[in-house]
N, C-alpha and C positions, 0 to 999 in steps of 0.2 A: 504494500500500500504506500510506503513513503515515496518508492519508485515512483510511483503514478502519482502522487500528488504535485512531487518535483518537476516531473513531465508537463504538469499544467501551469505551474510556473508560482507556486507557492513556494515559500521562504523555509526552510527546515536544518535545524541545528547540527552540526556537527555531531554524530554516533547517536543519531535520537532515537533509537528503537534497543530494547535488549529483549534477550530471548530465551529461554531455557530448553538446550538441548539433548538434557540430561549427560549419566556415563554412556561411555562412546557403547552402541548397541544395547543400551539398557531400556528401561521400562518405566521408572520412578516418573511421577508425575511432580511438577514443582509443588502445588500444595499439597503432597503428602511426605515433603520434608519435615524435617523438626525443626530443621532452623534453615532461615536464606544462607548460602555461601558466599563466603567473602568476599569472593571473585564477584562474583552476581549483585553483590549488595554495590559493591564498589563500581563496576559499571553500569548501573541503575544510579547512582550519585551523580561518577562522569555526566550521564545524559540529562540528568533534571541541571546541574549546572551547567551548563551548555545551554541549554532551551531559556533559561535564566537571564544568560549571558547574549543572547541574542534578543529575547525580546524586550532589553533594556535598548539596546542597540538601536533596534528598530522603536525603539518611542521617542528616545532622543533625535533620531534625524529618520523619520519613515522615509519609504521609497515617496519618490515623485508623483502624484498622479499623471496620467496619460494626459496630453495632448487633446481635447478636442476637435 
């Protein structure tokens, strides 16, 4: 989806998506962890500062509107 958003020409933050693809060929669904992993927790931060960090950006100096 963020492909396709990007495609239309929406603004999207550096690593904004994370995802759980468990152990390599396993089966473990994320909510039936006992705890987030660190790795996960820490790239789920990455992404919400970034999206942060952007959409200050973008309020400080928004894109131009188009030309009529």
């Amino acid at each position: 989806m963020q492909q396709a958003l990007n495609d239309i020409g929406f603004t999207l933050p550096a690593q904004g998506c994370t995802y759980w693809n468990g152990e390599a060929m396993g089966s473990t669904d994320y909510l039936d962890l006992p705890e987030t992993p660190a790795s996960t927790a820490s790239a789920t931060a990455t992404a919400a500062a970034n999206a942060v960090h952007l959409a200050r950006l973008l309020a400080d100096t928004p894109y131009p509107a188009p030309e009529q």
